[in-house]
C-alpha positions in Angstrom: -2.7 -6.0 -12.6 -3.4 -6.6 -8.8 -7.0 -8.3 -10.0 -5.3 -10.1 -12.6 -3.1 -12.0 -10.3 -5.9 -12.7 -7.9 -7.9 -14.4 -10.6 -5.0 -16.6 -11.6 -4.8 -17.7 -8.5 -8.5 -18.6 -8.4 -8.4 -20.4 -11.0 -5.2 -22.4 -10.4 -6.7 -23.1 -6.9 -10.2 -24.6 -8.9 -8.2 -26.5 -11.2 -6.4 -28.3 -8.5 -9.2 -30.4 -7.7 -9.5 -29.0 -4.2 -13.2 -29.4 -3.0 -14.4 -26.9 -0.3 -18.1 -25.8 0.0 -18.6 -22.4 1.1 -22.0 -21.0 2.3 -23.2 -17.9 1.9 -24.5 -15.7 5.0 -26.7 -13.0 4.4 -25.3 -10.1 6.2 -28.3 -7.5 6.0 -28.8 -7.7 10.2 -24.7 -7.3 10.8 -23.6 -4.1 12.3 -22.1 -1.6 9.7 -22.6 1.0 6.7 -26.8 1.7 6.0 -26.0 0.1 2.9 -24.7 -2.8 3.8 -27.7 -3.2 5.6 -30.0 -1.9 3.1 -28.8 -4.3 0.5 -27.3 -7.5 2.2 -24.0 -7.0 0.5 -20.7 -6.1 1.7 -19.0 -3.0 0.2 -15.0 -3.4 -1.5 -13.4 -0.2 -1.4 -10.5 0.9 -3.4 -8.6 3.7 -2.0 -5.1 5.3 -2.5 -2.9 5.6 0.5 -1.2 9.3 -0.1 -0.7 10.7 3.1 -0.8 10.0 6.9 -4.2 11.8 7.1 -5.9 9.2 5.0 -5.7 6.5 7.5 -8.8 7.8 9.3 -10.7 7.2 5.9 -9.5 3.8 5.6 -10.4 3.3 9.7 -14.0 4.5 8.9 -14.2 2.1 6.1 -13.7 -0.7 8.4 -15.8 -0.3 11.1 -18.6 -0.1 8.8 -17.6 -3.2 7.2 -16.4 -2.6 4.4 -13.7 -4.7 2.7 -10.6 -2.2 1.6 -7.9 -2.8 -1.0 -5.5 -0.2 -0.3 -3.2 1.0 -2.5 0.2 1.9 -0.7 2.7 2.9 -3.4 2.2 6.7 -3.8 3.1 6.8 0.2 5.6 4.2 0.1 7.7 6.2 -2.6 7.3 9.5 -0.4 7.8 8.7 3.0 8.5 5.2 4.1 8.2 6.2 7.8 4.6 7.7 7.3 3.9 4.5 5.6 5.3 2.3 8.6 3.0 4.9 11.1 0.0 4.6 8.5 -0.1 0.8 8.6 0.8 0.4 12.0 -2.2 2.9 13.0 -4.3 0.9 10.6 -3.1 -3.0 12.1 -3.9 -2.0 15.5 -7.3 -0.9 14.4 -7.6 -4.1 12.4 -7.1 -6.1 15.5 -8.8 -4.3 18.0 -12.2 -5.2 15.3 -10.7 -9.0 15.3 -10.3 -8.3 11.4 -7.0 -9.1 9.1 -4.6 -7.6 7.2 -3.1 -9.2 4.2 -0.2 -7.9 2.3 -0.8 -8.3 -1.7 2.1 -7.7 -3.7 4.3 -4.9 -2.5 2.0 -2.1 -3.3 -1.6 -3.6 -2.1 -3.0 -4.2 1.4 -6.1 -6.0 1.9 -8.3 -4.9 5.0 -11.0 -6.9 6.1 -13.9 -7.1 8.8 -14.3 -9.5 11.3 -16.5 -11.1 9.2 -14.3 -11.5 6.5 -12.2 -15.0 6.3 -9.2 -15.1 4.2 -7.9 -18.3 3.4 -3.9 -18.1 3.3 
């Protein structure tokens, strides 16, 4: 559903007739995970957020450079103060790298790398 909506958007965005060239940066020499560096590509993880614990997870992830889409829900219908702790834990990480957090929808959080741009 969450993928869905993102591709809409794409689309409606390359339908507008905006024009924007991108270029593409091989990212084999970057610090981060062997294969990242082994292949050239950066990894997208998708990973459930069910308890506190799992932050660390999503923390490793990050500094390896890997791009996270981070499913909240399961925590946010639990405990909504372990949720707060979790993403607060996880923002100040996320800033500390000079990466970004993006909310998408209520039950998705996107966590990026420095070297990782996302357009707004």
């Amino acid at each position: 559903m969450v993928l869905k909506k993102l591709k809409d958007t794409f689309k409606q965005r390359s339908t507008a007739g905006e024009t924007e060239e991108y270029i593409e940066v091989d990212v084999g020499g970057t610090s981060g995970s062997s294969f990242a560096q082994s292949k050239g590509k950066i990894g997208i993880r998708i990973e459930s957020l069910d308890d506190f614990s799992e932050t660390e997870k999503v923390i490793k992830f990050l500094r390896e450079g890997s791009i996270v889409m981070l499913k909240i829900k399961t925590l946010k219908e639990k405990d909504l103060s372990e949720l707060k702790r979790a993403v607060e834990r996880i923002k100040r990480t996320v800033l500390a790298q000079n990466g970004d957090l993006v909310g998408i929808d209520q039950d998705w959080l996107l966590v990026v790398p420095e070297h990782v741009m996302v357009h707004r």
